[in-house]
C-alpha positions as CSV (number, residue, x, y, z in Angstrom):
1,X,54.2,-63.0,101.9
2,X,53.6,-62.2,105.4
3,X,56.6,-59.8,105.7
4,X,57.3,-58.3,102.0
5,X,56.6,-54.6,102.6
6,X,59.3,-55.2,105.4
7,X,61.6,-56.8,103.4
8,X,60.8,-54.1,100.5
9,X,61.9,-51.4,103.2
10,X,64.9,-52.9,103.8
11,X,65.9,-53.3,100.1
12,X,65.0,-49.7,99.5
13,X,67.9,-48.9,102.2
14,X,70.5,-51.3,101.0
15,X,69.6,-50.4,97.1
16,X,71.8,-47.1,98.0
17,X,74.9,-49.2,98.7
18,X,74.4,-51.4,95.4
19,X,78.4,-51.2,94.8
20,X,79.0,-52.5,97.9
21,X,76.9,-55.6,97.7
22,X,78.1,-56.1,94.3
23,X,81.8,-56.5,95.7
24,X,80.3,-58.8,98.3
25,X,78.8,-61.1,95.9
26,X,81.6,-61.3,93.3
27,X,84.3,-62.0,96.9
28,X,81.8,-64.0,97.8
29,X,81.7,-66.1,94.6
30,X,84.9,-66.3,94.5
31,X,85.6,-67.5,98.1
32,X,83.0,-70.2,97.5
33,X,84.4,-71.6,94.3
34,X,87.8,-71.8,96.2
35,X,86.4,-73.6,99.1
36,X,85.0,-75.9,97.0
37,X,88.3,-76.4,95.1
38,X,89.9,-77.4,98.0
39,X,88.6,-80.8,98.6
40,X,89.6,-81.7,94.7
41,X,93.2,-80.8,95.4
42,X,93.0,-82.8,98.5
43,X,91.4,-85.6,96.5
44,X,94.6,-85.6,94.2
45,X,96.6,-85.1,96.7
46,X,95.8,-88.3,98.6
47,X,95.5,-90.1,94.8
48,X,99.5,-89.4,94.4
49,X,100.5,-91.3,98.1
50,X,99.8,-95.0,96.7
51,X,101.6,-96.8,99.3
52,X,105.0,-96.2,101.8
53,X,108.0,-95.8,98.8
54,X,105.4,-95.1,96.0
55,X,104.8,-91.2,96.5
56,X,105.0,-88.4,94.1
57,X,106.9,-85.9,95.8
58,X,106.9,-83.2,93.5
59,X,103.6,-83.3,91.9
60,X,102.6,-83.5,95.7
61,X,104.5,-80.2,96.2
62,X,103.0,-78.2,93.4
63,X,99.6,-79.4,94.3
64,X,100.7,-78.1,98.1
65,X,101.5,-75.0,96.8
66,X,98.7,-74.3,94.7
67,X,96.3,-75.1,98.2
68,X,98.4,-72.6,99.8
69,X,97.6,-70.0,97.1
70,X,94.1,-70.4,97.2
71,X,93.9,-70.2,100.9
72,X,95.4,-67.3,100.9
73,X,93.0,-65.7,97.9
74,X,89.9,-67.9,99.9
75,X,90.8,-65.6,103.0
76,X,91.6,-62.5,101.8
77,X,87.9,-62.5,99.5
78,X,86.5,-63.0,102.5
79,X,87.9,-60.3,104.5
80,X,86.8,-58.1,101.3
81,X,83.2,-59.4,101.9
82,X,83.2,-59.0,105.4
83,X,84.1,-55.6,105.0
84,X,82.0,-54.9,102.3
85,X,79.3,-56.4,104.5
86,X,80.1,-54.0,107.6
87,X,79.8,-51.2,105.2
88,X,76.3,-51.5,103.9
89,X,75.2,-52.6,107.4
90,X,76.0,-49.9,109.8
91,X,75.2,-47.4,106.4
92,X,71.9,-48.6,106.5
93,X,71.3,-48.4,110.1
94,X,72.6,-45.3,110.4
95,X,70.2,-44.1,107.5
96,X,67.2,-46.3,109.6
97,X,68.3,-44.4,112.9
98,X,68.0,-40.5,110.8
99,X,64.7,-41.2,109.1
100,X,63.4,-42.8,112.6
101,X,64.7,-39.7,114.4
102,X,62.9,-37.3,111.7
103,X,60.1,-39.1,111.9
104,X,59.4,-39.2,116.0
105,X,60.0,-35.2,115.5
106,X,57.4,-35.1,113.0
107,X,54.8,-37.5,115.4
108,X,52.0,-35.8,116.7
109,X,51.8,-34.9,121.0
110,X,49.2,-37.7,120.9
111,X,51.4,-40.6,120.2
112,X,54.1,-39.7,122.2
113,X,51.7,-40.1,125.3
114,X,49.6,-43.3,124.3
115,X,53.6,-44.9,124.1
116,X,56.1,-44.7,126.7
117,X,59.0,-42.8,125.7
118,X,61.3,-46.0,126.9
119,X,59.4,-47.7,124.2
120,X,60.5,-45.8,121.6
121,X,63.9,-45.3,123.0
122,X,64.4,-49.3,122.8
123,X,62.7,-49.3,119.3
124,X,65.5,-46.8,118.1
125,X,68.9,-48.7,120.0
126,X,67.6,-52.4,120.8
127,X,65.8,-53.2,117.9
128,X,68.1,-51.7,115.6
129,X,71.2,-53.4,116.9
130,X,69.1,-56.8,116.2
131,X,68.0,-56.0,113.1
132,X,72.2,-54.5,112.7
133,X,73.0,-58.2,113.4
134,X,70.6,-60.1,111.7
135,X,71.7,-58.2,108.7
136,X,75.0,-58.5,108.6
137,X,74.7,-62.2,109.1
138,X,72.5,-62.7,106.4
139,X,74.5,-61.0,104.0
140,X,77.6,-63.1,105.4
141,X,75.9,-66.5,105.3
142,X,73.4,-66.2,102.8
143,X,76.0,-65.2,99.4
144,X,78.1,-67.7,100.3
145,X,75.4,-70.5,101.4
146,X,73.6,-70.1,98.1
147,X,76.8,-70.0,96.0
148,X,78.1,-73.3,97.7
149,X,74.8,-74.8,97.3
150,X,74.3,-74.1,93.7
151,X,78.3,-75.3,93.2
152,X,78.5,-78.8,95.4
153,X,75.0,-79.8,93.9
154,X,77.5,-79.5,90.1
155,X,80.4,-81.1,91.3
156,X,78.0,-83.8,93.1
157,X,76.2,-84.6,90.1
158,X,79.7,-84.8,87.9
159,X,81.1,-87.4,90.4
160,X,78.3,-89.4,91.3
161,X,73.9,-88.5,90.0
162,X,72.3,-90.8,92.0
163,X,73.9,-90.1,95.1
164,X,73.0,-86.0,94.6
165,X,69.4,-87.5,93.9
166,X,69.5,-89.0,97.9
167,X,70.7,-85.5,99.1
168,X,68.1,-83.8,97.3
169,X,65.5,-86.0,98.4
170,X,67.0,-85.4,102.3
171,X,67.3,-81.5,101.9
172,X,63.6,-80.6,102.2
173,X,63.7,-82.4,105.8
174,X,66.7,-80.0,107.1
175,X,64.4,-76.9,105.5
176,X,61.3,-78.1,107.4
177,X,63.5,-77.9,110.5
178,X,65.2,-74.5,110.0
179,X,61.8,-73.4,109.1
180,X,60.0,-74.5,112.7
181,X,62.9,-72.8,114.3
182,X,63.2,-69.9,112.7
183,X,59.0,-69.2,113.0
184,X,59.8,-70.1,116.5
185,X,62.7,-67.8,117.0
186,X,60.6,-65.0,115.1
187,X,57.5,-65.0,117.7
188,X,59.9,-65.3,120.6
189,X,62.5,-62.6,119.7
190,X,59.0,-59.6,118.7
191,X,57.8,-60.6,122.0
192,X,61.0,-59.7,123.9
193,X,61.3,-56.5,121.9
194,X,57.9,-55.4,123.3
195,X,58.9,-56.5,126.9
196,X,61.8,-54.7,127.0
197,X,60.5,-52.1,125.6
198,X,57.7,-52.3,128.6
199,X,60.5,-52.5,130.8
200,X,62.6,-49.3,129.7
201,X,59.1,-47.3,129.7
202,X,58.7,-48.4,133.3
203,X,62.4,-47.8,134.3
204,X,62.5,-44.5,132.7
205,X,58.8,-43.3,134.3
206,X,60.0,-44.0,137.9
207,X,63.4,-42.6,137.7
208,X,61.9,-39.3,135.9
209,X,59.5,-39.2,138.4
210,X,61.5,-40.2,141.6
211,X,60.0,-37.2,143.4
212,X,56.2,-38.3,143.1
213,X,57.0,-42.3,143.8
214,X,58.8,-41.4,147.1
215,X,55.8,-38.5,148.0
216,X,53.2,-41.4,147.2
217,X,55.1,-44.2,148.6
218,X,55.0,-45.9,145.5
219,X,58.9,-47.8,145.8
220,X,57.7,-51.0,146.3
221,X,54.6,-51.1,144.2
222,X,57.1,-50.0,141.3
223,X,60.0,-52.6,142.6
224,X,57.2,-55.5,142.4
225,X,55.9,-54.1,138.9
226,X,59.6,-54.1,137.8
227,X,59.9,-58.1,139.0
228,X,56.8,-59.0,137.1
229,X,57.9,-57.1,134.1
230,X,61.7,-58.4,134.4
231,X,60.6,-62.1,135.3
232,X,58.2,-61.9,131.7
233,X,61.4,-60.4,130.0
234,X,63.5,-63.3,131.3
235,X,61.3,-65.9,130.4
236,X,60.8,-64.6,126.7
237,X,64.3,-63.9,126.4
238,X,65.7,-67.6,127.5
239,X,62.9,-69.1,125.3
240,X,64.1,-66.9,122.4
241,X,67.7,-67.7,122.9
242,X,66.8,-71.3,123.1
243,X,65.3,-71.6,119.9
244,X,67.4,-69.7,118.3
245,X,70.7,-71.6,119.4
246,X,68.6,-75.0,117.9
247,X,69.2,-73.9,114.0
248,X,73.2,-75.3,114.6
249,X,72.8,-78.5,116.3
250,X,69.1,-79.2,114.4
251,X,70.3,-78.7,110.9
252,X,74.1,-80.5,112.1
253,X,72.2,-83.1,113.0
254,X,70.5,-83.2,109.6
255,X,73.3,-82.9,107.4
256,X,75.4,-86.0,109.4
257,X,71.9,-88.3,108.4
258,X,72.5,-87.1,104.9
259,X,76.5,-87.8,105.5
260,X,75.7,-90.9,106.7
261,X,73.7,-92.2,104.0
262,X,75.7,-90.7,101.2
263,X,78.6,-92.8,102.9
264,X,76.5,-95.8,102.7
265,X,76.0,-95.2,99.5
266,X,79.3,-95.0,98.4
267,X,80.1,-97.8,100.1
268,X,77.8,-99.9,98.1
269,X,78.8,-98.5,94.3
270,X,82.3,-99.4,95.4
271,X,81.3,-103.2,96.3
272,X,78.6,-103.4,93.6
273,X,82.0,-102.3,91.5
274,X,83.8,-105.3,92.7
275,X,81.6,-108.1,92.3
């Protein structure tokens, strides 16, 4: 794997904060089981209105009240998560942001003049917020995606095999995709941290220096190296954006073929039924 010692980094950090991501997974667990008990109470909910004179009223009301319970459980284990989420997040890049500090103490005269010190500075508050984000959203969506996953494939195969078999055979299609975008969104988004970290160097060197560009004339040799450098940055960063804002409507677009054909499915089984 391309990236493991990275990944192996960031597992070292977050391996401090096990109890917290312990609570995250068990709230996380638990809020997916209870979104995914939702749609069955629903189910029997719409099973109990038979026609206009023919409804259940109070098995209706205890099944109403029971939804009400476990939306109220379903929100508060997330909140739990989320804040169990926060924790480990902003722990780790606060430990991230310490060791980096120790370390750029410890570097050598010779490194801090072959990079410019915006460079670094962007390193230690850009690219950490990023990696901040990207963090805390994959703790948020990846729990629960895998637990709902790994619990609608069960409840799909109890209701109806054959019709899990079609999703199954559709899921590799919507992986394909997320994995074009996100190799896509990868190579953009490293690209735009070395830019801007090209443009903080150069922003930083001319104000520092303010003195020697005005006795050398230099303002509008630095204002059109600035353009050049901000027009590159721009470019990057509305390509990286635009892949990255793909993943939703791709994969959307994905799951409704999969919707689509599970409907048509169903369809079928219910006239097959009849005949």
């Amino acid at each position: 794997m391309k990236n493991a010692h990275v990944i192996k980094k960031v597992l070292r950090y977050v391996k401090r904060y096990s109890f917290f991501l312990v609570c995250s997974l068990v709230f996380a667990a638990v809020s997916a089981l209870l979104s995914l008990y939702l749609p069955i109470l629903t189910g029997r909910a719409v099973d109990l209105i038979v026609e206009p004179g023919r409804v259940d009223y109070s098995a209706l009301f205890e099944i109403f009240v029971w939804m009400g319970m476990i939306a109220l459980v379903t929100a508060l284990s997330q909140w739990v998560m989320n804040v169990c989420n926060n924790r480990v997040t902003y722990d780790v890049v606060r430990d991230i942001r310490k060791d980096a500090m120790e370390k750029i103490e410890d570097l050598p005269l010779s490194y801090l003049d072959k990079h410019p010190a915006g460079e670094i500075v962007s390193r230690m508050i850009a690219d950490v917020d990023q990696f901040a984000d990207g963090l805390l959203m994959g703790f948020t969506q990846f729990f629960t995606g895998i637990l709902t996953i790994i619990g609608t494939l069960i409840l799909m195969l109890t209701i109806h095999p054959g019709v899990t078999v079609m999703v199954l055979l559709i899921t590799p299609l919507s992986l394909f995709v997320a994995a074009f975008i996100a190799k896509k969104t990868y190579q953009f988004f490293h690209r735009q941290s070395e830019v801007r970290g090209e443009q903080t160097g150069l922003i930083e060197e001319m104000i520092d220096n303010e003195k020697v560009v005005l006795a050398f004339s230099y303002e509008d040799d630095a204002l059109e190296e600035f353009d050049e450098v901000n027009d590159r940055l721009g470019e990057i960063s509305l390509k990286a954006v635009f892949y990255s804002s793909l993943t939703n409507p791709s994969t959307r677009f994905v799951n409704n073929v999969a919707y689509a054909l599970v409907a048509l499915a169903g369809a079928y089984a219910v006239i097959k039924r009849r005949m």
